[in-house]
N, C-alpha and C positions, 0 to 999 in steps of 0.2 A: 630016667623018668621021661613018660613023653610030654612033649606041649602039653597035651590035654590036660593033663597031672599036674602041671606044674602053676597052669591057670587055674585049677580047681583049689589047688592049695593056697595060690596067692586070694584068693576071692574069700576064702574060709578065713585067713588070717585077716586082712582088709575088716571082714564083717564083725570080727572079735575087737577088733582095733577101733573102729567106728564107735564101740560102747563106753570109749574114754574121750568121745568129743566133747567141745564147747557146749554150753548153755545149761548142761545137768546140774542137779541141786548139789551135787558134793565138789564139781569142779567151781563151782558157783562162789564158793564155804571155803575152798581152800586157796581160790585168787582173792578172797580176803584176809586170809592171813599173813605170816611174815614175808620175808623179800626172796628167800629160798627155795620155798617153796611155789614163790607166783613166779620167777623165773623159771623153774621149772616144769614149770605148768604151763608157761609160755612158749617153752621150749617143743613140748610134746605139741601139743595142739598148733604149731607150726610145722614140725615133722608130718603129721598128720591132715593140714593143710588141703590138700589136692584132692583128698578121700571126703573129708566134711564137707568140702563144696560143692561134689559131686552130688552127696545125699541131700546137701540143701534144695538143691536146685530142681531135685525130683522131688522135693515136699513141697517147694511151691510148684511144681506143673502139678502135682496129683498130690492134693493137700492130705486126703484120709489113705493114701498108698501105705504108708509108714508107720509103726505103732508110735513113734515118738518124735519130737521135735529138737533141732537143735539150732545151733548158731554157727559163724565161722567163726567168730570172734566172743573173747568173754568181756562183756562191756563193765566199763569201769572197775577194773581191777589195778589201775597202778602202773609205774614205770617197770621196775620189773619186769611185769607179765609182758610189755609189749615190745622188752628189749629181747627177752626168751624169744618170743613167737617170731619177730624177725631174722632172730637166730636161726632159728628153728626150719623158717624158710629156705634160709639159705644153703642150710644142706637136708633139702626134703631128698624124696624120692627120686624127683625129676631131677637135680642134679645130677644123683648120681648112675642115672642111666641115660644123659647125655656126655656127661664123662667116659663111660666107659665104652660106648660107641665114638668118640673122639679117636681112642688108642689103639682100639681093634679094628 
């Protein structure tokens, strides 16, 4: 596959991906429920991390750009959630493509 292909797919996935960030009413609903599920929930939206921040930060430079709103973070949800999400950080994306430029 060429570059081009391979950045159009990665952007296509990214944009699918983005539709499970922080601040949505069902992420919202299920960082209040049990402790498995907000780790979890922690986990992803720190996986995800690097991509939410992205979009945050072009809703605030161009507030009407975007049909929807989100957060980086799900606010007051719990221990859980925020031991997930730093989880979650820790093996995002970016690790693992400074890792893998480490070796090769």
């Amino acid at each position: 596959m060429r570059p081009i292909g391979k950045i159009t797919c990665a952007l296509i996935v990214l944009s699918m991906l983005g539709a499970c960030t922080a601040g949505s009413a069902e992420a919202h609903h299920m960082a209040q429920s049990g402790g498995l599920s907000q780790f979890l929930l922690g986990v992803w939206h720190g996986l995800i991390a690097p991509v939410t921040l992205v979009v945050e930060l072009v809703d605030h430079v161009a507030p009407h750009a975007l049909p929807w709103t989100l957060h980086f973070f799900e606010k007051d949800s719990g221990v859980f959630y925020d031991l997930g999400f730093y989880l979650g950080l820790g093996g995002g994306p970016v690790v693992y493509v400074n890792s893998r430029r480490r070796r090769g």
